[in-house]
C-alpha positions as CSV (number, residue, x, y, z in Angstrom):
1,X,6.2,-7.3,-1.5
2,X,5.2,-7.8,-5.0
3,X,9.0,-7.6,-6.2
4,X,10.9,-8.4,-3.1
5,X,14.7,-9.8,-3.9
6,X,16.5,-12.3,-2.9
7,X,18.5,-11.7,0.2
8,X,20.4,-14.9,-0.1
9,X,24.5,-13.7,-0.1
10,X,23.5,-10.3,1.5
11,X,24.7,-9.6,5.1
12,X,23.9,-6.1,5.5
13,X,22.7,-4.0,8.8
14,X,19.7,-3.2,7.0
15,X,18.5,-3.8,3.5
16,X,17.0,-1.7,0.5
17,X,16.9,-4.2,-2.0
18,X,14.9,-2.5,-4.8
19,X,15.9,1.3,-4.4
20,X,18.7,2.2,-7.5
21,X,22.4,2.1,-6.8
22,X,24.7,3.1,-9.0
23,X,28.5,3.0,-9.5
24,X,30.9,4.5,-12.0
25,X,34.8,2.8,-11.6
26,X,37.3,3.1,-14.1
27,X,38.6,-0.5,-14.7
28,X,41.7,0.3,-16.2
29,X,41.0,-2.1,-19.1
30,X,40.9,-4.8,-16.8
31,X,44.5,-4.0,-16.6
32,X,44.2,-5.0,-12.3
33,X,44.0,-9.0,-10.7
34,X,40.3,-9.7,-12.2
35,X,39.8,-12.2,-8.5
36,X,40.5,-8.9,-6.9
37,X,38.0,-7.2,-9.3
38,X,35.7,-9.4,-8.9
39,X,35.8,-8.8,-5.0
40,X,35.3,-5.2,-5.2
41,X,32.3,-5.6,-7.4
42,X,30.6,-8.4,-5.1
43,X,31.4,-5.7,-1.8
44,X,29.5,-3.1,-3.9
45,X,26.5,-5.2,-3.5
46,X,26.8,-5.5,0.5
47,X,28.1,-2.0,1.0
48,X,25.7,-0.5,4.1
49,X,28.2,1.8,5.0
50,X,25.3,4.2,5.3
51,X,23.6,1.4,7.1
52,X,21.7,-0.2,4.5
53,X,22.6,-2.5,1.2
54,X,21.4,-3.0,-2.1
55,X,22.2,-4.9,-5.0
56,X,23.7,-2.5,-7.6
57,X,21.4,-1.6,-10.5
58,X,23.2,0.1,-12.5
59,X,27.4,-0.2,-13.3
60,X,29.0,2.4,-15.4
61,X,32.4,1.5,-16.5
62,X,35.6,3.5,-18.3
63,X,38.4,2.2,-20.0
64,X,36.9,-1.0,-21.0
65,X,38.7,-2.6,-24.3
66,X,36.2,-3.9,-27.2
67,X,37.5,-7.4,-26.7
68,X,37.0,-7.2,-22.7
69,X,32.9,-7.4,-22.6
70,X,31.9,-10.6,-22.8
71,X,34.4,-11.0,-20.0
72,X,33.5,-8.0,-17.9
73,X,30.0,-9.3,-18.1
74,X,30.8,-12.5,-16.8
75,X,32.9,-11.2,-14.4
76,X,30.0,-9.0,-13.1
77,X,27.5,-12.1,-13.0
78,X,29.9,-13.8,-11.7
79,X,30.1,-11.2,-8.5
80,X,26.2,-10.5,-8.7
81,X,24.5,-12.4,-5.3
82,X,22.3,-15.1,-6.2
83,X,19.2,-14.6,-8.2
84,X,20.3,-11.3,-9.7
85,X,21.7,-11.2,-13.3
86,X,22.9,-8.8,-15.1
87,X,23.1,-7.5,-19.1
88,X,25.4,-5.2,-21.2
89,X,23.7,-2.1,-22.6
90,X,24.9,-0.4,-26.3
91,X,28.3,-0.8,-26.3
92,X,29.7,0.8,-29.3
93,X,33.7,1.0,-28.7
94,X,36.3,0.8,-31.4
95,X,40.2,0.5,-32.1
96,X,40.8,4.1,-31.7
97,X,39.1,4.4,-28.4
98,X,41.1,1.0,-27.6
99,X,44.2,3.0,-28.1
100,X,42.7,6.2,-26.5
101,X,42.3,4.0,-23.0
102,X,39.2,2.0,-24.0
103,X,35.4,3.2,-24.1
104,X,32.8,3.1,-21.9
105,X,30.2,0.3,-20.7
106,X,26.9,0.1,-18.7
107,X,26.0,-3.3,-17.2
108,X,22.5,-3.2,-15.6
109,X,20.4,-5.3,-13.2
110,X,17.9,-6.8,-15.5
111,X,14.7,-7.3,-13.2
112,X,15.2,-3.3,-12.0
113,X,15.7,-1.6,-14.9
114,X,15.8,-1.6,-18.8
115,X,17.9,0.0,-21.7
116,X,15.7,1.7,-23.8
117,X,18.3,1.6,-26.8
118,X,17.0,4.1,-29.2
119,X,18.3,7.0,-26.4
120,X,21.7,5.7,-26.8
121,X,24.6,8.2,-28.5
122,X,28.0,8.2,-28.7
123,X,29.4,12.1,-27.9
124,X,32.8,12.9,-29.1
125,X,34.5,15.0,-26.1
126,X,38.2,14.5,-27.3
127,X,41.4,12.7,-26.4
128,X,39.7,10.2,-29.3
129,X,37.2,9.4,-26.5
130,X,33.2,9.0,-26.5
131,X,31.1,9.5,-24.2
132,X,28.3,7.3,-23.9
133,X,24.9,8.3,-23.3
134,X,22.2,5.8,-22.3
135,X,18.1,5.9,-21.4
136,X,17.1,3.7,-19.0
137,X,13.6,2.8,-17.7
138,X,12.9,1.5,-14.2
139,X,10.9,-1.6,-14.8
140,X,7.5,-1.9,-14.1
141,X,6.7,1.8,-14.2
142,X,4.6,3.3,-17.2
143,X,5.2,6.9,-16.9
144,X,7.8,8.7,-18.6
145,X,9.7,10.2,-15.4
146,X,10.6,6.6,-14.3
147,X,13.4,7.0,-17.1
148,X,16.9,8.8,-16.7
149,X,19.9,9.1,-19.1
150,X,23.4,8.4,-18.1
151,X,26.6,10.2,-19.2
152,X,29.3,7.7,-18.8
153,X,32.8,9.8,-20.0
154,X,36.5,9.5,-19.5
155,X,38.1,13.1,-20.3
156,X,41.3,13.8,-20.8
157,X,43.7,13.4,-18.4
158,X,47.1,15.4,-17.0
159,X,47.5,18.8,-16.3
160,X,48.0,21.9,-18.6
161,X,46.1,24.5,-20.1
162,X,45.5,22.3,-23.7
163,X,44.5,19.2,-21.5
164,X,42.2,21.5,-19.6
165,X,40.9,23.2,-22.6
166,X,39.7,19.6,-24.3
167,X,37.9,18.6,-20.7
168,X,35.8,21.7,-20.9
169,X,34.9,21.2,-25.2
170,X,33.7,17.9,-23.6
171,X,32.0,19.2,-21.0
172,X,30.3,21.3,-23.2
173,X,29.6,18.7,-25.9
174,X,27.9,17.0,-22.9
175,X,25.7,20.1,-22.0
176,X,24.9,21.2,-24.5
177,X,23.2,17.4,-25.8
178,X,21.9,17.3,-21.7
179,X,20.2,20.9,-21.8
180,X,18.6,20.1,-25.7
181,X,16.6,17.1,-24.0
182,X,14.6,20.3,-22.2
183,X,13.2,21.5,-18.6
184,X,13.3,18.7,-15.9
185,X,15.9,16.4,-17.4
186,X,16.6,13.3,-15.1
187,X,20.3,12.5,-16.2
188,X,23.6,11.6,-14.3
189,X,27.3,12.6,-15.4
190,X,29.2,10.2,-14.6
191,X,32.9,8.7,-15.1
192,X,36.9,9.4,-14.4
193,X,36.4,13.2,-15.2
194,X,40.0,14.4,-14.3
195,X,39.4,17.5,-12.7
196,X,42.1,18.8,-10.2
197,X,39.9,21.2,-8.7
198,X,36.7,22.7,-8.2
199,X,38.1,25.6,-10.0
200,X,38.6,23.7,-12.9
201,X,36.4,25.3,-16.1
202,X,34.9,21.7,-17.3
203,X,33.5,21.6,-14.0
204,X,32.2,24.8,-13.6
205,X,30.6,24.0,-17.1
206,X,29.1,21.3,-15.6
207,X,27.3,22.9,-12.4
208,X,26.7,25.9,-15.1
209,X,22.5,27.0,-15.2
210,X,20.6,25.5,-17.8
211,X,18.1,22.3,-18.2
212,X,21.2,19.8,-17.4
213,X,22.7,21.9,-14.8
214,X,24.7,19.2,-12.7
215,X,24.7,19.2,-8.6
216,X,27.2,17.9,-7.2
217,X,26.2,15.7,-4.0
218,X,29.6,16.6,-2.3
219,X,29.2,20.4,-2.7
220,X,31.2,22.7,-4.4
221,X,33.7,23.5,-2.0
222,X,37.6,22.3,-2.2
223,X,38.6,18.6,-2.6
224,X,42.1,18.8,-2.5
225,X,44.4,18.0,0.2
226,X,44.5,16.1,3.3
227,X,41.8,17.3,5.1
228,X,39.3,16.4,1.7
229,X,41.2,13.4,1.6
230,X,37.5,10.9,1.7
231,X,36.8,12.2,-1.4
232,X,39.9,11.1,-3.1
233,X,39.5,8.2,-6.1
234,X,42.6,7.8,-7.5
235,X,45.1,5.9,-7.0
236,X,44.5,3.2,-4.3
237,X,48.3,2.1,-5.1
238,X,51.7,3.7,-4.2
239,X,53.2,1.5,-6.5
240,X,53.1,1.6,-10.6
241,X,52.6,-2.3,-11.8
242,X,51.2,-4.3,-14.5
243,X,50.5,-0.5,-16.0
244,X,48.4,0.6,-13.0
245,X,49.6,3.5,-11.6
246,X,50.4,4.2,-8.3
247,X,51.2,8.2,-6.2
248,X,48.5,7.0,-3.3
249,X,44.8,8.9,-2.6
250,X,45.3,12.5,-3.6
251,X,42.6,13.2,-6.6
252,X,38.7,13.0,-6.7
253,X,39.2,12.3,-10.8
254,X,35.8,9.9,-10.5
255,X,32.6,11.5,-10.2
256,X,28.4,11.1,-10.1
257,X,26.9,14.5,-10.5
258,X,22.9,14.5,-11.1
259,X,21.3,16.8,-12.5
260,X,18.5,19.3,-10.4
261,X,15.3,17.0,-11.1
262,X,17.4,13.6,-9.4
263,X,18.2,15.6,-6.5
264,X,14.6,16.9,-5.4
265,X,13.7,14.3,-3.3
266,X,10.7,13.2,-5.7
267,X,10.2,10.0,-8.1
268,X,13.6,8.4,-8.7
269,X,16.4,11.0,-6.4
270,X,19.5,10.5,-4.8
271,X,19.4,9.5,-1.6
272,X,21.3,12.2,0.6
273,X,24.2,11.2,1.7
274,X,25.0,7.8,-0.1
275,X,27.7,9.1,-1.8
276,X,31.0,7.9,-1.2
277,X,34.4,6.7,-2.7
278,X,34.2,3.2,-2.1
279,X,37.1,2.1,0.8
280,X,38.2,5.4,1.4
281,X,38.7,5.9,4.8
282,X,39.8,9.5,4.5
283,X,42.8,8.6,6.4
284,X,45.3,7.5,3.5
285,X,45.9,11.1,1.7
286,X,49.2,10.1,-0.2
287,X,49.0,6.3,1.0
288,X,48.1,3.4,-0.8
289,X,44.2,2.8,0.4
290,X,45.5,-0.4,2.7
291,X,48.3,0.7,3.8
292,X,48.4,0.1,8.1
293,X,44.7,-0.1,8.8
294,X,41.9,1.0,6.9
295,X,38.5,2.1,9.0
296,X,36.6,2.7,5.9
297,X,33.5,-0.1,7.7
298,X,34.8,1.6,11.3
299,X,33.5,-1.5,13.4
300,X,34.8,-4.0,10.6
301,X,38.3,-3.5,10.5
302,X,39.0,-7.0,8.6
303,X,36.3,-6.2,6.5
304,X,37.6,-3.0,5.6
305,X,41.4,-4.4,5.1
306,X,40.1,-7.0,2.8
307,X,37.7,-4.2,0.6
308,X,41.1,-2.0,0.8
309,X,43.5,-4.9,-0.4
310,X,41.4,-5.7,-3.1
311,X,41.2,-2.1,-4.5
312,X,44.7,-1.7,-4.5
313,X,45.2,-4.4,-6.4
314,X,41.8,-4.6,-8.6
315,X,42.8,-1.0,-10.7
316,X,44.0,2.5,-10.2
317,X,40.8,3.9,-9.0
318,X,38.4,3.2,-6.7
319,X,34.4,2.6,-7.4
320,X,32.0,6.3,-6.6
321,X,28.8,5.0,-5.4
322,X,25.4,6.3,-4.8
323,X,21.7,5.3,-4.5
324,X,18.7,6.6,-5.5
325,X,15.3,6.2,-4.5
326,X,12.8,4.4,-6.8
327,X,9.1,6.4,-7.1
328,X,6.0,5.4,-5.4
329,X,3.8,2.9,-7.0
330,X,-0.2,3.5,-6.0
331,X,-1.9,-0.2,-5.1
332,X,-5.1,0.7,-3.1
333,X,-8.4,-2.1,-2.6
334,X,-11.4,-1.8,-0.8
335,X,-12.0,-3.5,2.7
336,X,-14.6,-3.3,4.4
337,X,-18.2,-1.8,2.7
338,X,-21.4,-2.3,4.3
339,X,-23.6,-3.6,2.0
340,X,-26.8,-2.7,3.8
341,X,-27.0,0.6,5.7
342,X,-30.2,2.2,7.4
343,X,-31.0,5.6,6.3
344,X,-29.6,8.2,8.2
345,X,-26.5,5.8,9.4
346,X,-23.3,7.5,10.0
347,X,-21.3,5.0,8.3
348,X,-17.7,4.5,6.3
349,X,-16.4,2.3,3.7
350,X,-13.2,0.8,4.2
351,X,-9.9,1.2,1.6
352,X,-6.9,0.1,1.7
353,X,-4.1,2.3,0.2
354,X,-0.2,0.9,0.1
355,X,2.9,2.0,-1.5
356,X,3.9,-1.0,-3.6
357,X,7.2,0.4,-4.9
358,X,9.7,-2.4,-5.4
359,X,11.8,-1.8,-2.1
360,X,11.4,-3.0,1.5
361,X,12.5,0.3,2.9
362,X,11.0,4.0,3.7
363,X,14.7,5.3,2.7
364,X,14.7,3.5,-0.9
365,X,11.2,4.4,-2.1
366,X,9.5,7.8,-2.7
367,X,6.7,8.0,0.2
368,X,3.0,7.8,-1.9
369,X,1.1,10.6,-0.9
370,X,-2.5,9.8,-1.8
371,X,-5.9,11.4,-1.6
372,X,-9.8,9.3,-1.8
373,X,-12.4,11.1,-3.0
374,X,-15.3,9.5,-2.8
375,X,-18.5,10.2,-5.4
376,X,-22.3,9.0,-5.7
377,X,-22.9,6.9,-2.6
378,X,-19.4,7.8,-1.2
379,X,-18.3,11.3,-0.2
380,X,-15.6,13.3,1.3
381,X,-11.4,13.8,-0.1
382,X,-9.2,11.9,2.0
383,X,-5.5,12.6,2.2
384,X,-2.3,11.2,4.0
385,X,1.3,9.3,3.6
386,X,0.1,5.3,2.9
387,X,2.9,2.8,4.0
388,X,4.6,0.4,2.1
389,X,3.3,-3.2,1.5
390,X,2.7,-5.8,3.0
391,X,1.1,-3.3,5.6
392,X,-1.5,-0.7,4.4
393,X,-3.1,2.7,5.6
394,X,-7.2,2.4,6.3
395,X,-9.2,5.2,4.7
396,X,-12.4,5.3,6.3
397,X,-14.5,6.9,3.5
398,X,-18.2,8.5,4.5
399,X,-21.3,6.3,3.0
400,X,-24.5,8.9,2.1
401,X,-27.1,7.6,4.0
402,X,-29.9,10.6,2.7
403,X,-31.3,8.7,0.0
404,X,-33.1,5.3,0.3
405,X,-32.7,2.7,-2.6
406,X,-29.5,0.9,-4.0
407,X,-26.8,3.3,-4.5
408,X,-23.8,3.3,-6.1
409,X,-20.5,5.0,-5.8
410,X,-16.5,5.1,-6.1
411,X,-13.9,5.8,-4.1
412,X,-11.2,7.1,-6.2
413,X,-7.6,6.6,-5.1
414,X,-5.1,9.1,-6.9
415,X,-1.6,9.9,-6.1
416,X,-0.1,13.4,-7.5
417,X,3.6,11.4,-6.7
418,X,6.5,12.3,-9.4
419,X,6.5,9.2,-11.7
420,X,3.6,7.3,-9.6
421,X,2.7,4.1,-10.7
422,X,-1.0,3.8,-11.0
423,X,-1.5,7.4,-10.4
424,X,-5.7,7.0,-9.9
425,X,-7.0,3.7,-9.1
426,X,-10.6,4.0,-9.2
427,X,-12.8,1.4,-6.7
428,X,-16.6,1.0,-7.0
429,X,-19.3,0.6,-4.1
430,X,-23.0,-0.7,-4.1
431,X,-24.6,0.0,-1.2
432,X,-28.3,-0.8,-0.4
433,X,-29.7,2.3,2.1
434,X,-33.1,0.8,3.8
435,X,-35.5,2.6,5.6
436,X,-36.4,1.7,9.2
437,X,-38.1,-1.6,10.4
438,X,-41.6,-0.8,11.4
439,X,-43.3,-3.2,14.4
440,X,-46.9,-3.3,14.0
441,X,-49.9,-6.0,15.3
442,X,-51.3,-6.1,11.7
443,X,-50.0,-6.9,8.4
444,X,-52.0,-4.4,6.9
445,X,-51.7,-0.8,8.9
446,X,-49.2,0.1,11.6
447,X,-50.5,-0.8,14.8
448,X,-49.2,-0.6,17.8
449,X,-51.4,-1.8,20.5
450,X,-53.2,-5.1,20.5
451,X,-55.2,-6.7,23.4
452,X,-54.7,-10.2,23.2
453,X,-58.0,-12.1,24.8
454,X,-57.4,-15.5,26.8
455,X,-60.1,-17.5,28.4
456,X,-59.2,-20.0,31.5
457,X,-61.7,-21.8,34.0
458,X,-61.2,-21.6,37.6
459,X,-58.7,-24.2,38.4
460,X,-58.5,-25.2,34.8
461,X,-54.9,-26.2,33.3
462,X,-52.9,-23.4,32.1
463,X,-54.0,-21.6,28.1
464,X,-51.6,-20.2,25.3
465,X,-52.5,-17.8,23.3
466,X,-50.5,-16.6,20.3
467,X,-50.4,-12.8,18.6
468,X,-47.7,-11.9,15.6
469,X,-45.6,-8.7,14.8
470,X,-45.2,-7.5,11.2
471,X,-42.8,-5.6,9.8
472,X,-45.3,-3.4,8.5
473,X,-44.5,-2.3,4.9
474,X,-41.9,-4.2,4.3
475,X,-40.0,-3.7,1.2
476,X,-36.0,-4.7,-0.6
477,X,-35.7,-1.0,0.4
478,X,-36.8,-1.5,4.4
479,X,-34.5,-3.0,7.2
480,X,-35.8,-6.5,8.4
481,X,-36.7,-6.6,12.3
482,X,-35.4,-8.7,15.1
483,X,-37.7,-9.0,18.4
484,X,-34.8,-8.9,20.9
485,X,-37.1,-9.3,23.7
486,X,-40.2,-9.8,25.2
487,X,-41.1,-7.8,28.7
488,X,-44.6,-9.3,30.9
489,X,-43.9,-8.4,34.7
490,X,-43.9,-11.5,36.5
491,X,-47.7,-13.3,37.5
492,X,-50.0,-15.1,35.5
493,X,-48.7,-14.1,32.3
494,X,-45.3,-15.6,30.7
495,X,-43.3,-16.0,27.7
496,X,-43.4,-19.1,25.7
497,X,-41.5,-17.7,22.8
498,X,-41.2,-14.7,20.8
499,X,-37.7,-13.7,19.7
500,X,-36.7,-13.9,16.3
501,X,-34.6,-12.6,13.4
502,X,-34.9,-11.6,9.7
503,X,-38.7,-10.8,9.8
504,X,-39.4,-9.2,6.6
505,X,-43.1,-10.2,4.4
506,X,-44.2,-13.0,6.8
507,X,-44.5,-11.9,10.5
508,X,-42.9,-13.4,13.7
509,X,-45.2,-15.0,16.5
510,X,-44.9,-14.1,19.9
511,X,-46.6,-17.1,21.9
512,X,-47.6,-16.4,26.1
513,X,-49.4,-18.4,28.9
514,X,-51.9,-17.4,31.9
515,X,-51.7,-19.7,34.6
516,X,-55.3,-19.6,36.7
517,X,-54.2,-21.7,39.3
518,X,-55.2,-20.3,42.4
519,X,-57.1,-17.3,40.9
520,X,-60.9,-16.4,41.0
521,X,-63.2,-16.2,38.2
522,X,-62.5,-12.8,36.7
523,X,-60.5,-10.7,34.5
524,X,-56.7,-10.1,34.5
525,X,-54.4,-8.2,32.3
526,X,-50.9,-7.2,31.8
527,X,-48.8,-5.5,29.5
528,X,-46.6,-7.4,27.1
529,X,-44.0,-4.9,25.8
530,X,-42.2,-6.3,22.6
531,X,-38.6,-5.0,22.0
532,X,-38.1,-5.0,18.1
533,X,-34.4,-3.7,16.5
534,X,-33.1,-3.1,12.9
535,X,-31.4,-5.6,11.1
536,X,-27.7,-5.6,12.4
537,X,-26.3,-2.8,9.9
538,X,-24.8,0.2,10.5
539,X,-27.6,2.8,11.8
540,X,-29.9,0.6,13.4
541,X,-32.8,1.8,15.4
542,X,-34.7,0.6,18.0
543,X,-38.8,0.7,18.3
544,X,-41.5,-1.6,20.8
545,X,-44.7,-2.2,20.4
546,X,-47.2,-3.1,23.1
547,X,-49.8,-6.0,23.4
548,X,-52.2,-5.8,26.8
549,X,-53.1,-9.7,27.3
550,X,-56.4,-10.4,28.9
551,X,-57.2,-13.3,30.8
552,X,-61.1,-13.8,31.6
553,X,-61.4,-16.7,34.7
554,X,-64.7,-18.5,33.4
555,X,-66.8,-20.9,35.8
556,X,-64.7,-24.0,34.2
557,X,-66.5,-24.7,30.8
558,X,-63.8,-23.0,27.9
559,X,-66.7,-22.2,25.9
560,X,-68.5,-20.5,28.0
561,X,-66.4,-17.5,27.0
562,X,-67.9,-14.5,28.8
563,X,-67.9,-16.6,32.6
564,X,-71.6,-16.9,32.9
565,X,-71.9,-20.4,33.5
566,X,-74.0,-21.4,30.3
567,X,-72.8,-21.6,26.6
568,X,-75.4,-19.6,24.3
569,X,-75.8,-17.0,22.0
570,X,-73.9,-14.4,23.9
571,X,-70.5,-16.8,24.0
572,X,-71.3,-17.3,20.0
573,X,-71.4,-13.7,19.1
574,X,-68.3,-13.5,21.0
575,X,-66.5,-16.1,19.0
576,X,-67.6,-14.8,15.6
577,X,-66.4,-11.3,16.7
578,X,-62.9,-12.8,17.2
579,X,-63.4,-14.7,13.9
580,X,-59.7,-15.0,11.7
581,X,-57.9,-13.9,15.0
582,X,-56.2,-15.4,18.3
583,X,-58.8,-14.6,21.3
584,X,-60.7,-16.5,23.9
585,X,-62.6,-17.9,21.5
586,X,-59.5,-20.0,20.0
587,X,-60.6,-23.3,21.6
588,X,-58.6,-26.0,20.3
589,X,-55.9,-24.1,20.9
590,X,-54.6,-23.4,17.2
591,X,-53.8,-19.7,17.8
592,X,-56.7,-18.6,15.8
593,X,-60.6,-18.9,15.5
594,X,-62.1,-20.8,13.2
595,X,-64.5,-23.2,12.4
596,X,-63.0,-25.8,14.8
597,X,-63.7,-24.0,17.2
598,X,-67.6,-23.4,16.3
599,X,-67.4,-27.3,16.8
600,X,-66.2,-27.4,20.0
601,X,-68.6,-24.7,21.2
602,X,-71.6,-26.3,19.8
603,X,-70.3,-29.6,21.4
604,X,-71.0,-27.7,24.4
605,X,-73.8,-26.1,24.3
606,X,-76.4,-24.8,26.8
């Protein structure tokens, strides 16, 4: 593909490597073992619990310290598989949101995506915390739907009516910047949100109607208890060390909620059911996330003991993940196009229409739905579902065969596709439409009989004689003819030569024999039916012409063309009547008489 990855480091069941994933993981000011850190980011990128991997586009951080950057950036690289790199977006924490737990921070995949950093704002929603907001841009794509913003928050924590009271002002702070930005906003909340329950009035605020109305891709129903327990992100510990607390999985605190127009299924869209809490197993409500065995990869159970091990000691959260799909990108050439066609050909011109989306999967990229319309020399609208590249979908497009002359014509590819790339691609034809071939005996009017004279003696040595077919009025607008064949019943009479190809101005020559050996004096005939064909193009016809050939037995003298034993006036009338033209009276044999042959007549005269 034209922006396939790099596998190399990946071992996944099946790989996505271009569609958007994202995860939001409160770091805890990298308060946890940074190896251990390190771990869980690299697992992120391999992570085909759903039964596909990508590398992660998009990393959305909380509590990260003003001083920590540079190293959390490193750290990420450091974790990235090989040939990915990766860049911090506006950052813009300070001392008091150091003191308030840290700010927040977007890392991003560089050749996926870009910041665009005038959409960046910081959003007060209290505790002496920001929210971040950034606008990205998927890379490649021109159209303004291939951008989303990103709500990165950490809201205030604990329990309590006040506590709750400052999540929902931020919530509203949030939504009320979100539903400003107007109908069709692509935007994901994201970040250690705090909520206890579904209940909870900063949530409800969220999901509330209104241009930012967030969905979340869990539902609405309860998440507490054990019986929600998979959706739990805080804490992977049971123990409180090194300022990480501990209590075991019993909150879903971290969150990704999209808003309506990422969860339609069209342009860039969550992928249903991608979301998950990274190395939760459900099966550790009140545990540490590795304590006895974790089944969170349920074939890999040293895989997932390693993931779980790591967590537990990397913070006091674990990583919410999710991928999106990236939108169709509109690539479409032209294969195929006759470039002569005869009039009246049912005939099609080949194009080839691919979804070039940077992805290697149907379940990563929107599907391109297409439709080729052809105009001028092209006709007909076209729709259908093209396939991803390398492959491609043929549209056989119909040619217009009514009109003869050069025509012209495109075949216009567009794609209606939320956030298309390349949404019309428009490809242009020539296409020459000919009339018919036309076999004719004369180069001047369409004939299409012709006796061919020939004049043997009575045990004389066998005579060629030599008639041509014209492709009577022949133009750069008319087929050229092909004699296929040449039909004499067997006898006397045979073929020397005769087929041929390409005939357009100057005319094939058909060449025959008559044998007299063992035949009388007198006069034999036989048809000789030529088989003439259209120029291989689409619409070719078939014609044939016929040529009698007429073989007069003389008393052994060539001249003495009309077999009464003397050469005289008579057989010189007869010459001069054939004069320009292959007949009997073609002596030496030339395939046409002339003044040669007077020569040869007058050499033998009387």
């Amino acid at each position: 593909m034209r922006w396939s990855a790099l596998a190399v480091g990946l071992s996944c069941a099946a790989e996505a490597q271009a569609q958007l994933r994202v995860v939001t993981y409160n770091i805890v000011g990298l308060a946890g073992n940074q190896t251990s850190l390190r771990a869980v980011i690299s697992s992120l990128h391999t992570d085909n619990k759903q039964g596909f991997a990508t590398p992660v586009g998009l990393f959305l951080f909380s509590e990260v310290d003003t001083g920590d950057t540079a190293a959390l950036l490193a750290l990420v690289n450091q974790a990235a598989p090989a040939g990915y790199t990766y860049a911090l977006a506006t950052y813009t924490g300070s001392g008091t949101e150091d003191g308030a737990s840290g700010a927040q921070a977007a890392i991003y995949r560089t050749d996926l995506i870009t910041e665009i950093p005038s959409g960046h704002i910081d959003l007060s929603t209290g505790a002496s915390r920001n929210s971040d907001r950034w606008l990205f841009q998927l890379n490649g794509y021109t159209s303004a739907n291939a951008r989303f913003y990103v709500y990165q928050s950490h809201l205030k924590a604990s329990t309590g009516s006040s506590n709750v009271a400052t999540r929902l002002s931020g919530v509203q702070t949030l939504r009320a910047n979100s539903d400003a930005l107007g109908v069709g906003v692509r935007a994901i909340y994201s970040g250690d949100m705090n909520f206890y329950t579904r209940t909870e009035s900063g949530y409800q605020a969220f999901i509330a109607a209104g241009n930012g109305a967030a969905f979340d891709p869990l539902g609405t129903a309860d998440w507490t208890g054990a019986s929600n327990a998979w959706k739990h992100t805080q804490s992977p510990r049971d123990i409180l060390a090194d300022g990480l607390i501990g209590g075991g999985m019993d909150d879903r605190f971290d969150m990704m909620l999209p808003t309506a127009q990422l969860m339609d299924g069209a342009g860039i869209a969550f992928i249903t059911g991608s979301y998950r809490a990274v190395g939760n197993d459900g099966n550790h409500y009140n545990l540490a996330v590795n304590s006895g065995t974790n089944s969170y990869f349920p074939a890999e159970l040293s895989r997932s003991a390693a993931l779980a091990t790591n967590l537990f000691n990397a913070a006091d959260h674990i990583p919410v993940l999710a991928d999106f799909q990236v939108p169709a990108w509109n690539t479409a050439v032209l294969g195929t196009v006759p470039a002569r066609v005869v009039q009246g050909a049912t005939a099609t011109a080949q194009v080839r229409v691919a979804n070039d989306a940077p992805g290697d999967s149907d379940l990563g990229v929107d599907a391109l739905d297409y439709v080729v319309t052809g105009s001028g020399v092209l006709s007909g609208a076209l729709s259908g579902t093209a396939v991803l590249t390398p492959s491609y979908t043929t549209v056989n497009v119909p040619v217009v065969t009514s009109t003869v002359g050069l025509r012209t014509g495109t075949a216009t590819v567009t794609s209606a596709n939320e956030a298309v790339q390349n949404p019309s691609i428009p490809l242009n034809v020539s296409i020459q439409v000919l009339r018919v071939s036309n076999p004719s005996f004369n180069a001047a009017s369409d004939a299409n009989t012709l006796t061919v004279p020939i004049s043997a003696s009575v045990g004389g040595a066998a005579v060629e004689a030599t008639f041509q077919v014209s492709n009577f009025g022949f133009s750069a607008d008319q087929a050229t003819m092909d004699i296929d064949a040449v039909q004499i019943p067997s006898g006397p009479f045979s073929l020397v030569s005769g087929t041929a190809t390409g005939i357009g101005a100057t005319p094939g020559a058909v060449r025959v024999k008559f044998n007299p050996a063992g035949l009388a004096a007198g006069t034999y005939t036989a048809n000789a039916t030529v088989q003439t064909s259209d120029e291989n193009v689409p619409g070719a016809t078939t014609a044939q012409v016929v040529a009698t050939l007429s073989a007069t037995i003389g008393g052994g003298n060539p001249a003495d063309l009309n077999g009464d034993g003397v050469v005289n006036g008579a057989d010189l009338g007869s010459l001069l009547a054939q004069w320009g033209q292959p007949g009997t009276g073609d002596l030496n044999g030339d395939g046409i008489v002339g003044g040669a042959d007077i020569g040869i007549m007058l050499a033998n005269w009387g």
